[in-house]
C-alpha positions as CSV (number, residue, x, y, z in Angstrom):
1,X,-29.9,-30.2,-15.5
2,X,-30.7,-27.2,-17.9
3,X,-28.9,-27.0,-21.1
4,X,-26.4,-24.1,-21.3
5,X,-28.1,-22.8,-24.2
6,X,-31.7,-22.5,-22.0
7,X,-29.9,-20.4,-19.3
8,X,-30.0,-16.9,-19.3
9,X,-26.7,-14.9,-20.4
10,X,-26.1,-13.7,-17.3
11,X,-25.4,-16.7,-15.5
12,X,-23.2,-18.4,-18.0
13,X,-20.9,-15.4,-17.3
14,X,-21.0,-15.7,-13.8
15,X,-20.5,-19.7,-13.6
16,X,-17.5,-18.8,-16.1
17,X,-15.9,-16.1,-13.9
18,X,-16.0,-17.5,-10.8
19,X,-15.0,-21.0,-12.7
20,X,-11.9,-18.5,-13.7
21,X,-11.7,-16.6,-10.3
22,X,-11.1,-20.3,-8.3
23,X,-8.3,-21.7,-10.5
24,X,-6.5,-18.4,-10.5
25,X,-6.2,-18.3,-6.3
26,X,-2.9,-18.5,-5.5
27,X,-1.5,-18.2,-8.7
28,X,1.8,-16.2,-9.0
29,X,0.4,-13.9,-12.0
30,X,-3.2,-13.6,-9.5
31,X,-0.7,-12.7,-6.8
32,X,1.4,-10.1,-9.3
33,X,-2.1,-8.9,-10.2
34,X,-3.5,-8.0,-7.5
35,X,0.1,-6.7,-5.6
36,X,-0.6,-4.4,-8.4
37,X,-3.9,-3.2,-8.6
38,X,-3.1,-2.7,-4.6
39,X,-0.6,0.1,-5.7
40,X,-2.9,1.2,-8.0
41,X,-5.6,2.3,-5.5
42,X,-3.2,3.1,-2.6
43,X,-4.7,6.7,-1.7
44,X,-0.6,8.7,-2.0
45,X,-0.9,6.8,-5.6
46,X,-4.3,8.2,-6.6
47,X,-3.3,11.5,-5.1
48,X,-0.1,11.5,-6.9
49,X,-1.8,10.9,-10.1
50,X,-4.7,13.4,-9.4
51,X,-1.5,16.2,-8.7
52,X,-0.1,15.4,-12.0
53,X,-3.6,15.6,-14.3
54,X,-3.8,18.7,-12.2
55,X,-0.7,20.0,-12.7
56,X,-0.5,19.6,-16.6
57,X,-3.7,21.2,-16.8
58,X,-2.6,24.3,-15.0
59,X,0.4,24.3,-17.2
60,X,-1.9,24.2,-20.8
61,X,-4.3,27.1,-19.3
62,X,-0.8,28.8,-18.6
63,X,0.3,28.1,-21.9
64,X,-3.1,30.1,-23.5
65,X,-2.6,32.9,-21.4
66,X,0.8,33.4,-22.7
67,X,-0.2,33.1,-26.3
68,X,-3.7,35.7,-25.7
69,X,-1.5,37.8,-23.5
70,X,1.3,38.5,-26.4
71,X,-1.7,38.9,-28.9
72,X,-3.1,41.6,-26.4
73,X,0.4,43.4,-26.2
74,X,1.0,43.7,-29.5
75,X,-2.6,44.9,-30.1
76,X,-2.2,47.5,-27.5
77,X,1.3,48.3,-28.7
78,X,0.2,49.1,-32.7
79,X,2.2,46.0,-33.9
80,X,-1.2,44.4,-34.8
81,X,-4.3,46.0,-35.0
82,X,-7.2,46.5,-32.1
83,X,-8.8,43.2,-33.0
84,X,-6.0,41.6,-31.6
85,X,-6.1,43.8,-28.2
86,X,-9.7,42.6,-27.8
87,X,-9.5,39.1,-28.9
88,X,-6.1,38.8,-26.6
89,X,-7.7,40.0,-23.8
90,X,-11.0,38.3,-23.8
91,X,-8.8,34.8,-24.9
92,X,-6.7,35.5,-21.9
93,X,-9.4,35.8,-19.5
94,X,-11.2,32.8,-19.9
95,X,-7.9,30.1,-19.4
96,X,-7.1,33.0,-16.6
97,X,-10.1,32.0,-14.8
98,X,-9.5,28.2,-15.3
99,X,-6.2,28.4,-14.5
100,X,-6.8,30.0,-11.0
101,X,-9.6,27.5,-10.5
102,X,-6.7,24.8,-11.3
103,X,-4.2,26.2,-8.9
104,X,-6.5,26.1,-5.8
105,X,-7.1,22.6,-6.9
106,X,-3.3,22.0,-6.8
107,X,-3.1,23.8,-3.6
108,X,-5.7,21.5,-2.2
109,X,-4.2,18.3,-3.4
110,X,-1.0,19.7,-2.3
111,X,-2.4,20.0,1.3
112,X,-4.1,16.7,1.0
113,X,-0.5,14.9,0.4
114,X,0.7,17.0,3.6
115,X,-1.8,15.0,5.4
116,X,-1.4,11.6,4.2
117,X,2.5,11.5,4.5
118,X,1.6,12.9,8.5
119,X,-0.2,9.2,8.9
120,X,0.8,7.2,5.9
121,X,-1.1,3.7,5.3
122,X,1.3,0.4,5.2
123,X,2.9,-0.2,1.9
124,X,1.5,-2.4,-0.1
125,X,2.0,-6.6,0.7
126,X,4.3,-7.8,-2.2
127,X,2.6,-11.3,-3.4
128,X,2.1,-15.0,-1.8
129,X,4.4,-17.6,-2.2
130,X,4.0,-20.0,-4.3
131,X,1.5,-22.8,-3.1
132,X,4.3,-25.3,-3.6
133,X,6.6,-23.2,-1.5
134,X,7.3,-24.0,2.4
135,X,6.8,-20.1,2.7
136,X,3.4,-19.8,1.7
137,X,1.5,-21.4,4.8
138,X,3.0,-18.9,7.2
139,X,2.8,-16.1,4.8
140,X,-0.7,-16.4,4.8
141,X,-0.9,-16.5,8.3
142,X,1.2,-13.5,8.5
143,X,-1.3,-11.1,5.7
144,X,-4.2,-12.2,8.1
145,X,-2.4,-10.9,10.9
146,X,-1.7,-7.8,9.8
147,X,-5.1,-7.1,8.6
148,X,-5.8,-8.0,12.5
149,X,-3.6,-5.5,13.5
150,X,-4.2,-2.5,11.1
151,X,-7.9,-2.8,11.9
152,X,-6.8,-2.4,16.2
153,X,-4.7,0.2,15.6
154,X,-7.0,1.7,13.4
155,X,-9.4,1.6,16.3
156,X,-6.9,2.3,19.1
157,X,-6.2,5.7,17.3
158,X,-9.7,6.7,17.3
159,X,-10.8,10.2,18.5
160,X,-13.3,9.1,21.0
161,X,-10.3,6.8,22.5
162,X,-8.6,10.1,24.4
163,X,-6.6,7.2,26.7
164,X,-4.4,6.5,24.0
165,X,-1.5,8.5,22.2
166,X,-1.6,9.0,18.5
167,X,2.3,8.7,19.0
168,X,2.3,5.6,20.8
169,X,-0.2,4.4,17.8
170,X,2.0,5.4,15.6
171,X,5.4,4.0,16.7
172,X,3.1,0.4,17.2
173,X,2.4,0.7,13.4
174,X,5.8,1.7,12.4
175,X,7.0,-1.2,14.5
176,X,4.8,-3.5,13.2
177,X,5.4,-3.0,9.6
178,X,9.1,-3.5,10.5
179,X,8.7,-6.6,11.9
180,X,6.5,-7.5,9.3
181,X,9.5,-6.4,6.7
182,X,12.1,-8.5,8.3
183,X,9.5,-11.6,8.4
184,X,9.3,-11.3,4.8
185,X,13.0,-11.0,4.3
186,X,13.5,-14.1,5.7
187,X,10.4,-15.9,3.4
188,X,12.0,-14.5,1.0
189,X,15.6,-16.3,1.6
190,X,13.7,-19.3,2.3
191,X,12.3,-19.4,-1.4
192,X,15.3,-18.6,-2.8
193,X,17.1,-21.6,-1.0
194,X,14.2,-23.6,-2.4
195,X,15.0,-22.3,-5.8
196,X,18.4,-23.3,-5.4
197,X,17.4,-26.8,-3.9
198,X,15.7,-27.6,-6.9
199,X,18.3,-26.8,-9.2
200,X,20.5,-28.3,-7.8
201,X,22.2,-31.7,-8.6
202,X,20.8,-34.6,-6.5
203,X,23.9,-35.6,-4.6
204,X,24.3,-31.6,-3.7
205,X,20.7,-31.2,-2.3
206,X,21.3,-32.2,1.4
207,X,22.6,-28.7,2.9
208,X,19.9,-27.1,0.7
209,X,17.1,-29.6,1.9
210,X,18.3,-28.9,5.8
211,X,18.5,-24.9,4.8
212,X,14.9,-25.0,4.0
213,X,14.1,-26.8,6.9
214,X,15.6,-24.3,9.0
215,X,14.4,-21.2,7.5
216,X,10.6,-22.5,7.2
217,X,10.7,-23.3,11.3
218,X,12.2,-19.5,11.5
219,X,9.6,-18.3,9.4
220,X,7.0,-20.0,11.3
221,X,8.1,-19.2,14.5
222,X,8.3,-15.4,13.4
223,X,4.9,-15.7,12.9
224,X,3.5,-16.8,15.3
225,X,5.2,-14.6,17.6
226,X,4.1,-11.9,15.3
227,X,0.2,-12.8,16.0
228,X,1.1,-13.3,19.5
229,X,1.4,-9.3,19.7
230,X,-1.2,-8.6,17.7
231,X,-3.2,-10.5,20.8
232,X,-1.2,-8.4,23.2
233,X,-2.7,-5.3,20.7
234,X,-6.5,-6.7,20.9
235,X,-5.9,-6.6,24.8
236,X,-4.8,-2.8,25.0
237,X,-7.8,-2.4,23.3
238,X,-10.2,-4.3,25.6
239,X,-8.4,-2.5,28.3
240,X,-9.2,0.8,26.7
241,X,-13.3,0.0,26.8
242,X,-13.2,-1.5,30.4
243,X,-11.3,2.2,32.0
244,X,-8.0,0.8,32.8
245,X,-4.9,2.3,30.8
246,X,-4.2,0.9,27.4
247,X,-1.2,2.8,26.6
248,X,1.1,0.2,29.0
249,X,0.3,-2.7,27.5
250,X,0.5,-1.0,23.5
251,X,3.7,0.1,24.7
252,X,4.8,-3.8,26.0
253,X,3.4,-5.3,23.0
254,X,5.8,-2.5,20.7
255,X,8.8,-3.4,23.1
256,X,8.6,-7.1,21.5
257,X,7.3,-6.0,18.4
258,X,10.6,-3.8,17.7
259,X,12.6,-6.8,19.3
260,X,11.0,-9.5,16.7
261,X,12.1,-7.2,13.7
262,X,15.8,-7.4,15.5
263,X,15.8,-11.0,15.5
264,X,14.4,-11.5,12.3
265,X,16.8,-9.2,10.8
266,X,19.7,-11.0,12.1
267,X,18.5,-14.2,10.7
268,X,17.8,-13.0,7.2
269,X,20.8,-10.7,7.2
270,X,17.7,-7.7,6.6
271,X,18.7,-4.1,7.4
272,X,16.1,-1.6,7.1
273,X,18.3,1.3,6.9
């Protein structure tokens, strides 16, 4: 084998990083990390940020204008003398010009936000469980499956696919993210039962032990009932390419989609409003 001090820089890093990158998967500060930088790039967050650089631009080139403008006037007025009337005015038309080209910027961005909040993405997944948790199986079953079932709506709401409503692709997506929010209500009980378990006191563990039980078959069972609609999703879309009429079995599949986020709400205690 090579000595490390014969291989080229390059690689060191790279064996070090991904060294780094494989005992950090699936820890809690990964998780927090990348929950994180997944709010970071969401595109209403970048926007937002974007409309607030903009914004206190607009407001400096605003504040110029004022200054130059005041100059001008009392040039013009005799208070000060013609040196100020020129220098105000030409000062004021420069930052005028900016400041226009800022405010159709704004107005842009403005529109822009119109648009996303019309079809806004899914919110951001809050972290795994921990790998020691009962929760963290099926909540990795559950991330998979709703990348699954962004990407077929995604394609169900496609212009070329004229068969299919954008409403009826948009109540399945609402739908789906509330089911989605209940499932993880209930994860979460189910790790905070385990917190408590663990605290506990030996003798006092038994109800906690048979809580967690319960919960994690819930859990699991909400899941796989959630990838058994997101199956019923890939089907409306296979009906869709072979001319029969998608929008039926969409519509089934957001019938038991809105009736898994009832259930799961009343096990969790959940309410979404």
């Amino acid at each position: 084998m090579e000595p490390w001090r014969n291989r080229p820089n390059n690689e060191i890093v790279r064996k070090v990083v991904n060294e780094l990158g494989a005992s950090l998967q699936g820890h809690p500060l990964a998780e927090q990390a990348r929950y994180r930088l997944q709010k970071w790039n969401d595109p209403r967050a970048k926007l937002e940020r974007k409309r607030k650089r903009t914004n206190a631009v607009l407001t400096f080139w605003l504040a110029l204008i004022t200054i130059f403008g005041t100059l001008a006037v009392f040039g013009f007025t005799g208070v000060l003398g013609t040196w100020a009337a020129v220098g105000g005015t030409i000062g004021a038309a420069v930052p005028g010009l900016l400041a226009v080209r800022s405010g159709f910027k704004l107005r842009e961005l403005g529109a822009a936000r119109q648009r996303l909040a019309l079809s806004p993405p899914p919110p951001p997944r809050p972290p795994l469980p921990a790998h020691i948790s009962a929760a963290r199986v099926p909540m990795e079953k559950l991330h998979s499956a709703e990348d699954a079932m962004n990407e077929l709506l995604r394609q169900l709401d496609s212009p070329a696919l004229t068969s299919m409503p954008t409403e009826s692709v948009q109540h399945a997506r609402q739908t789906a993210q509330e089911a989605a929010t209940a499932i993880r209500a209930v994860s979460g009980q189910l790790q905070a039962v385990e917190r408590a378990r663990d605290t506990a006191p030996h003798l006092e563990r038994a109800p906690l032990v048979e809580g967690v039980r319960v919960l994690r078959i819930q859990l699991a069972d909400g899941v796989d009932r959630y990838c058994a609609l997101v199956a019923e999703a890939g089907k409306a879309l296979a009906a869709s390419t072979q001319f029969q009429d998608p929008r039926s079995v969409l519509d089934d599949a957001t019938d038991h989609l809105a009736g898994l986020a009832s259930a799961m709400r009343d096990v969790s205690g959940y309410s979404a409003y």
